[in-house]
C-alpha positions in Angstrom: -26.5 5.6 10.8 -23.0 7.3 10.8 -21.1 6.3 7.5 -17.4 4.6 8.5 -14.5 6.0 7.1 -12.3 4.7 4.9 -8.4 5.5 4.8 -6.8 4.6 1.8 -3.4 4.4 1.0 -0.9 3.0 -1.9 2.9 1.9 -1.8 4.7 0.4 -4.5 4.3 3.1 -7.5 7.8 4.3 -8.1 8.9 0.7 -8.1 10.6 -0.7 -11.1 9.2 -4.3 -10.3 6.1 -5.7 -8.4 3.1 -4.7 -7.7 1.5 -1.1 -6.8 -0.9 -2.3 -4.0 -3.4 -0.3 -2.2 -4.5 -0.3 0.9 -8.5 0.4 2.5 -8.7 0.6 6.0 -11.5 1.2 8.6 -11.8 1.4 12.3 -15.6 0.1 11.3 -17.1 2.7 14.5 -14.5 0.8 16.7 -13.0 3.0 19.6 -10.4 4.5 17.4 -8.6 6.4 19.8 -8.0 3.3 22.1 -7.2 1.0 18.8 -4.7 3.4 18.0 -2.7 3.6 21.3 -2.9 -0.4 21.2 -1.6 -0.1 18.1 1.7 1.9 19.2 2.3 0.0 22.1 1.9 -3.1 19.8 4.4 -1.5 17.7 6.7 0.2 20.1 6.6 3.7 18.9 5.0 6.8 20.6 3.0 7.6 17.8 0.9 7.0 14.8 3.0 7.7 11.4 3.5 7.1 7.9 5.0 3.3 7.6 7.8 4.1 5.6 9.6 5.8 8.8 8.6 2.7 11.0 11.1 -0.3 10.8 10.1 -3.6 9.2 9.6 -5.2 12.7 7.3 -2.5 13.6 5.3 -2.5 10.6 4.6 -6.2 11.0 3.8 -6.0 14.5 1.3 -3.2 13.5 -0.3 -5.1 10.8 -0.7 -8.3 12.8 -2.4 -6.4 15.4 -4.6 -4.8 13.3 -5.6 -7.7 11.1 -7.4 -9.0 13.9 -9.3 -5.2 15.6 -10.7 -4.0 12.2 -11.7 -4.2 8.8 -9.3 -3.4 5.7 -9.0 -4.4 1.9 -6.2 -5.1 -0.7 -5.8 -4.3 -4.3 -3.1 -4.2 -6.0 -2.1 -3.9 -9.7 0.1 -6.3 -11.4 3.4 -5.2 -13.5 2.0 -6.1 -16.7 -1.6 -4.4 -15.8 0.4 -1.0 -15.0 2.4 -1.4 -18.6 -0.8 -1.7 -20.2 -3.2 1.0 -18.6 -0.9 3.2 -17.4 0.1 4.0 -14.0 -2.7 6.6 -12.9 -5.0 3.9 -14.5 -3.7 1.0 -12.4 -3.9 2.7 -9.6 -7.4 3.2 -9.9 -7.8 -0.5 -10.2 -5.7 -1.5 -7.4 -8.1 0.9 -5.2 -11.5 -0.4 -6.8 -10.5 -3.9 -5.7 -9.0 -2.5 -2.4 -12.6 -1.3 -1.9 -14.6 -4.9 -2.8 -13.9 -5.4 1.1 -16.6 -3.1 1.8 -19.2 -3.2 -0.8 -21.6 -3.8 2.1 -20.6 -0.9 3.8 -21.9 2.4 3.5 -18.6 4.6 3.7 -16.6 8.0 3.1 -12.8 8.1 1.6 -10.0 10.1 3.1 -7.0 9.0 0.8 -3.9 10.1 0.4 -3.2 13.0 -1.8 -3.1 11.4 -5.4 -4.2 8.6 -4.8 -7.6 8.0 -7.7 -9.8 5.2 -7.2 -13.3 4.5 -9.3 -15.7 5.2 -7.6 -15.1 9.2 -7.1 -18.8 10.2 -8.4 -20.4 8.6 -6.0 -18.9 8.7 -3.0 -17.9 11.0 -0.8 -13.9 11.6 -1.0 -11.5 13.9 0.9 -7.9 13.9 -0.8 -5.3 15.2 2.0 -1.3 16.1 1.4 0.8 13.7 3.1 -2.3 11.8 4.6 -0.6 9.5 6.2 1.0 11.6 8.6 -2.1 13.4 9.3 -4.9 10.7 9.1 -5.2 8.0 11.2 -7.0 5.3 9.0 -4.7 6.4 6.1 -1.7 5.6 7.7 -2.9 2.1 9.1 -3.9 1.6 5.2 -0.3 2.5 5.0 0.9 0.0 7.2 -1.4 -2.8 5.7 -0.4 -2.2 1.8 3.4 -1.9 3.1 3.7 -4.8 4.9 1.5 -7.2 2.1 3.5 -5.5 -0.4 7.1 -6.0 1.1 6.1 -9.6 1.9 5.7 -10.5 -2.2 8.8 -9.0 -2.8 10.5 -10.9 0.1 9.4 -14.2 -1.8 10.8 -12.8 -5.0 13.7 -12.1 -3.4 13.8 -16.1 -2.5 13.4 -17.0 -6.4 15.6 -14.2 -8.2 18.0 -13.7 -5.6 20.4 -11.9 -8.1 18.0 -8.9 -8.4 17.8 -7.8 -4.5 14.3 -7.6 -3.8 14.7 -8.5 -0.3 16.2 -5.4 0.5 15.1 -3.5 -2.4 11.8 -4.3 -2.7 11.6 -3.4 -6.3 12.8 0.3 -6.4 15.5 1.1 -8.2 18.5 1.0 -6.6 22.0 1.4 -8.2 22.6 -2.6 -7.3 18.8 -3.5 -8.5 19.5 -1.0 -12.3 22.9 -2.8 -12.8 21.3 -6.6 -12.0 18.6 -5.6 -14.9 21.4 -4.2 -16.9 23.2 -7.9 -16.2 20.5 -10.6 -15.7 17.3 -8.6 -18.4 14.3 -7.8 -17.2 11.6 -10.1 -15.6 8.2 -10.5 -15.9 7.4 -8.9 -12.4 9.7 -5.9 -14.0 7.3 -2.9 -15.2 8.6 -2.1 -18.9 7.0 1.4 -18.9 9.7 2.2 -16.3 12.4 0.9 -17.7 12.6 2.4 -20.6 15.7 4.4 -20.0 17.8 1.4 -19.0 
């Protein structure tokens, strides 16, 4: 039987607050080619890409449709778990839980250049530079951690309205630096990044 491939991508690691999430996706030997041009047309764009040049709206549309045509996983790493470990740590544990979606699987990795995850012994990986523009899977695992991702922040945004994370989304904007430098930092802030604040 032919092993599935697994794209993997993560968003969320320059942030100064929220999580780093990662994202597994897998056509699971679905017709990828048709899945994908479904997918654009869901989304309204002529082409596959990496989600941070798609708009919100398109994002979302791509992530509904794909929540309910394939398989994918989520992991992400917590603020307070990327203070502790470390950020190349943390990632690795937001991709080993990304990957407890298919732990019945038998798989390969293409991830996104930099992107480490646990399990590198044992199975088969291919690391590619700018993966997401390149690989199909990677870029829907794009897609997927973007749009889970962007959603947390949006609730933040609802509860510490001061900070901006409804338009930031965590990074660290001139408006989101001077709101720290006002209001302190929160708990969803990542201290190791704010050290020079």
């Amino acid at each position: 039987m032919q092993k599935i491939v697994i794209g993997m991508d993560e968003v969320g690691r320059g942030a100064l607050a929220g999580p780093l999430v990662v994202g597994a996706f897998s056509f699971a030997g679905e017709n990828s080619e048709r899945l994908v041009a479904e997918l654009c047309a869901a989304m309204g764009v002529p082409a596959l890409r990496d989600s941070k040049k798609l708009t919100r709206l398109q994002r979302e549309r791509g992530a509904a449709f794909l929540k309910n045509v394939s398989l994918s996983g989520i992991g992400a790493a917590e603020p307070t778990e990327i203070d502790a470990l470390g950020l190349t740590a943390a990632t690795r544990l937001a991709a080993g839980r990304a990957l407890e979606a298919f732990k019945d699987s038998d798989f390969v990795i293409k991830a996104d250049a930099g992107l480490r995850h646990p399990y590198e012994k044992t199975i088969q990986t291919e690391w590619i530079i700018k993966g997401d523009e390149k690989i199909v899977e990677i870029a829907c695992a794009s897609i997927v951690a973007k749009v889970f991702r962007d959603e947390i922040m949006q609730r933040y945004g609802a509860t510490y309205p001061e900070y901006g994370f409804g338009t930031n989304v965590g990074y660290g904007t001139k408006a989101h630096k001077e709101a720290i430098q006002k209001y302190g930092r929160l708990s969803l802030h990542r201290a190791l990044f704010l050290r020079k604040l």
